[in-house]
Short mmCIF file of the C-alpha atoms (twelve columns), coordinates in Angstrom:
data_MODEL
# 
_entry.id   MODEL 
# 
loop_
_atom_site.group_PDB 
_atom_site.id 
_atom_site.type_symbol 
_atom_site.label_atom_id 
_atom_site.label_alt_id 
_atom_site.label_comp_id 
_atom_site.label_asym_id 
_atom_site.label_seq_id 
_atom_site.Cartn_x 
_atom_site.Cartn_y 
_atom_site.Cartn_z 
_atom_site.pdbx_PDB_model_num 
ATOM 1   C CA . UNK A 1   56.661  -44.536 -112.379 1 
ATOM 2   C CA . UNK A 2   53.175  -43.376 -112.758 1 
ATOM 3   C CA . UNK A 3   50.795  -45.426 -111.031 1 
ATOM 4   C CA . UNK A 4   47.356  -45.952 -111.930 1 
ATOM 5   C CA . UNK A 5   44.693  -42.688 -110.852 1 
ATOM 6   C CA . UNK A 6   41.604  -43.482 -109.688 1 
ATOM 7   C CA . UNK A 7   38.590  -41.791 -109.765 1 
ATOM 8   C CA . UNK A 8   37.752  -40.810 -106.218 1 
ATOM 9   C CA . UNK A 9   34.547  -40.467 -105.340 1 
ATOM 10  C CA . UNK A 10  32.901  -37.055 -104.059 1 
ATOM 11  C CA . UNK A 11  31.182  -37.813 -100.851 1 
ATOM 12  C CA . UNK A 12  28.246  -37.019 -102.776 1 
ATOM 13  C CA . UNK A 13  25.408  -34.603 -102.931 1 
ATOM 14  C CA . UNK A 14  24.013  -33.991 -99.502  1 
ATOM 15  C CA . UNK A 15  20.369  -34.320 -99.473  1 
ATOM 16  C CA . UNK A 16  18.104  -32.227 -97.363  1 
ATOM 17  C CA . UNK A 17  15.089  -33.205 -95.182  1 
ATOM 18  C CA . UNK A 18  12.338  -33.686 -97.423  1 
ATOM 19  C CA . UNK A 19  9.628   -31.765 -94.978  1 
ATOM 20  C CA . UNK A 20  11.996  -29.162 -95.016  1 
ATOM 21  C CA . UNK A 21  11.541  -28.533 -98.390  1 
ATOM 22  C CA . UNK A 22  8.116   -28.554 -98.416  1 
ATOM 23  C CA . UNK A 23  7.919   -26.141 -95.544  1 
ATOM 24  C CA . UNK A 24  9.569   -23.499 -97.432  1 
ATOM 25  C CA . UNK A 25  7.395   -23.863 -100.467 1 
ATOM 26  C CA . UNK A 26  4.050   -23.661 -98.164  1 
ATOM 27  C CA . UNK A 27  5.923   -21.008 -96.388  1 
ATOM 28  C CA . UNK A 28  5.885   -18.818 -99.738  1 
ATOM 29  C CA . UNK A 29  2.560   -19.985 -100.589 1 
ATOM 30  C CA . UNK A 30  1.494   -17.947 -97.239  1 
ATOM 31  C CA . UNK A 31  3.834   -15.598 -97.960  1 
ATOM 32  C CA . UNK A 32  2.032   -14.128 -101.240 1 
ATOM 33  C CA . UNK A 33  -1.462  -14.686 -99.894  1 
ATOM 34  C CA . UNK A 34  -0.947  -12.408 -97.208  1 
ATOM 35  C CA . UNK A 35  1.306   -9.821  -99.492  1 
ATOM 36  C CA . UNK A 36  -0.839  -10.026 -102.801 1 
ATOM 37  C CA . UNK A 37  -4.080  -12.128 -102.491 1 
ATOM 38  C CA . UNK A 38  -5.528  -11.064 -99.472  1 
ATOM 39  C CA . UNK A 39  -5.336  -6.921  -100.040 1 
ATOM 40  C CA . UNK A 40  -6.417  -7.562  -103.608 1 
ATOM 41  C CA . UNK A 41  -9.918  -9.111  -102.570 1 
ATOM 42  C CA . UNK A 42  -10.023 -6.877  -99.721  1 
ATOM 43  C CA . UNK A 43  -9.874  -3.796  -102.025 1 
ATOM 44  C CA . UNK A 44  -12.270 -5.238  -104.345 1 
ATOM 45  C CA . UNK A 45  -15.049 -5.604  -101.180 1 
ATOM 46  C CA . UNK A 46  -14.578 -2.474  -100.593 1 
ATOM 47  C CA . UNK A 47  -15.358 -1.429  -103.824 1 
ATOM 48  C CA . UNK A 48  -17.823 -3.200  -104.650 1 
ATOM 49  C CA . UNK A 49  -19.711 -1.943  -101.191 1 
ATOM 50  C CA . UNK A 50  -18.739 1.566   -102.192 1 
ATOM 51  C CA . UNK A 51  -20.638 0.601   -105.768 1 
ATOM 52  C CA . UNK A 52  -24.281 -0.869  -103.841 1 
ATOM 53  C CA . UNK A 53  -23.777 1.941   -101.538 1 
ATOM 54  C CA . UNK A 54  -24.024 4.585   -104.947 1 
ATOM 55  C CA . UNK A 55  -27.199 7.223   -104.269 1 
ATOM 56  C CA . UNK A 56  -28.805 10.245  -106.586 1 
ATOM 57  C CA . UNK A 57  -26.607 12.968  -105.401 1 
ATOM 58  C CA . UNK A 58  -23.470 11.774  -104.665 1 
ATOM 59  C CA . UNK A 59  -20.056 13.270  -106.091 1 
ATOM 60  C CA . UNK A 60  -18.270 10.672  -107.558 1 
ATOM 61  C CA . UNK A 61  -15.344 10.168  -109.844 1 
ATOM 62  C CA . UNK A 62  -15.688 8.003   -112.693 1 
ATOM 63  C CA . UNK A 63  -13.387 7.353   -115.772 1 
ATOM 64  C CA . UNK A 64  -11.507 10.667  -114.481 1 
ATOM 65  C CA . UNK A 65  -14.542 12.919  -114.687 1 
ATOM 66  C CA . UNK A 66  -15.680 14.498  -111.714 1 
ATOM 67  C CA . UNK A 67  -19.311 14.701  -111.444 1 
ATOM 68  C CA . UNK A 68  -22.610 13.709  -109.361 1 
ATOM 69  C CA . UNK A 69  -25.282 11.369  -109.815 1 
ATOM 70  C CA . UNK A 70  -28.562 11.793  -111.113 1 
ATOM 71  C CA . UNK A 71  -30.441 8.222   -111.806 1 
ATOM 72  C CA . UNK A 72  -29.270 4.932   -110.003 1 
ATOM 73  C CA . UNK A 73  -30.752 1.913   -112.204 1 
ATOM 74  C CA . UNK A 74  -29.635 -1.550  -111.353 1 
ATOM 75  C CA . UNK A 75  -26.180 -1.770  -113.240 1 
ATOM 76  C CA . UNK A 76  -25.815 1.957   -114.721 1 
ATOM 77  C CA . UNK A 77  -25.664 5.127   -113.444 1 
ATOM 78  C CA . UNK A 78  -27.064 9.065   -114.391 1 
ATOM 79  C CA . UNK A 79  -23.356 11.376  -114.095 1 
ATOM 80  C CA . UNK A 80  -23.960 15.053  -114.308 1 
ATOM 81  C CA . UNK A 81  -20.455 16.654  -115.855 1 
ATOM 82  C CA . UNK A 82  -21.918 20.196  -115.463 1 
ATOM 83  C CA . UNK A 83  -24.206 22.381  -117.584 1 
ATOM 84  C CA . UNK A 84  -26.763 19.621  -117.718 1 
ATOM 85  C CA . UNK A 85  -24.877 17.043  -119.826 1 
ATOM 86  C CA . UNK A 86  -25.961 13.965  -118.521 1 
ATOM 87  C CA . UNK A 87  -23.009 10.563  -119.040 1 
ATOM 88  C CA . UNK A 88  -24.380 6.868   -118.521 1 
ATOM 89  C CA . UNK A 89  -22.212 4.853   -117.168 1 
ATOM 90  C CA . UNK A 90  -21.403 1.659   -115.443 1 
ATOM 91  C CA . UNK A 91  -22.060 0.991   -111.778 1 
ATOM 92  C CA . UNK A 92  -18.510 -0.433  -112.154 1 
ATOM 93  C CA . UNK A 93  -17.107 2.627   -113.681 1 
ATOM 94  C CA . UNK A 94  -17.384 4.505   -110.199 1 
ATOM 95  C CA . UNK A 95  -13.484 4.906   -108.752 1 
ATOM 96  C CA . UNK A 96  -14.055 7.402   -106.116 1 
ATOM 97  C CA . UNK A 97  -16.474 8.581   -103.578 1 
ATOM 98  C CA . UNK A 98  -15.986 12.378  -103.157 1 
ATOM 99  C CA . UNK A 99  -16.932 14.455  -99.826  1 
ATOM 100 C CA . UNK A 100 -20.153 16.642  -100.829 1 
ATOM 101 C CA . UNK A 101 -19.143 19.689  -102.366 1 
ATOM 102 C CA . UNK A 102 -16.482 18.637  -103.813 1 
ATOM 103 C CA . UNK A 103 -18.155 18.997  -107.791 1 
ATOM 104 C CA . UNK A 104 -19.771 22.443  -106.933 1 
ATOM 105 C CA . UNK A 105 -16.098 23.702  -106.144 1 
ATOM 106 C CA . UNK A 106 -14.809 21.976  -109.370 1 
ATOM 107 C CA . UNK A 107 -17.570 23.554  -111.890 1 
ATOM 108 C CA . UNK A 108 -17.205 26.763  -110.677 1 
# 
């Protein structure tokens, strides 16, 4: 009456092309350098230009304080705050180059 199952079977797992494969993963690979890698070290040139580029008398934001430079040594710089207090600081320290004027308008 019942006659004997058997197992069938599938028509198995269909592999891809190999190169294929390996496409897509170099694909990503190019993918992130271009979306992550690439503006990452292109902000940090710019910064770090910004930094050599540092002169006595610039208006500058640093650490969130708004202030202007008064000594440029090789790795530190002089920030004026206002009424004459005087922060060292790291080159490195520097986020923002302000447009001149800029800290006489803030003191005020």
């Amino acid at each position: 009456m019942i006659s004997t199952a058997h197992a069938q079977t599938a028509g198995g797992a269909q592999q891809g092309d190999p190169f294929f494969s390996f496409f897509i993963i170099i694909g990503m690979f190019v993918l992130m350098y271009f979306l992550m890698i690439r503006p990452q070290q292109k902000r940090a040139k710019e910064h770090k230009q910004m930094v050599d580029g540092l002169q006595k008398g610039d208006e500058v934001v640093a650490m969130g304080m708004i202030g202007k430079i008064t000594k440029v040594g090789d790795g530190y710089i002089g920030l004026d705050v206002g009424d004459g207090h005087v922060l060292h600081l790291q080159k490195q320290a520097v986020s923002t180059l302000l447009p001149k004027g800029t800290f006489n308008d803030v003191v005020k």
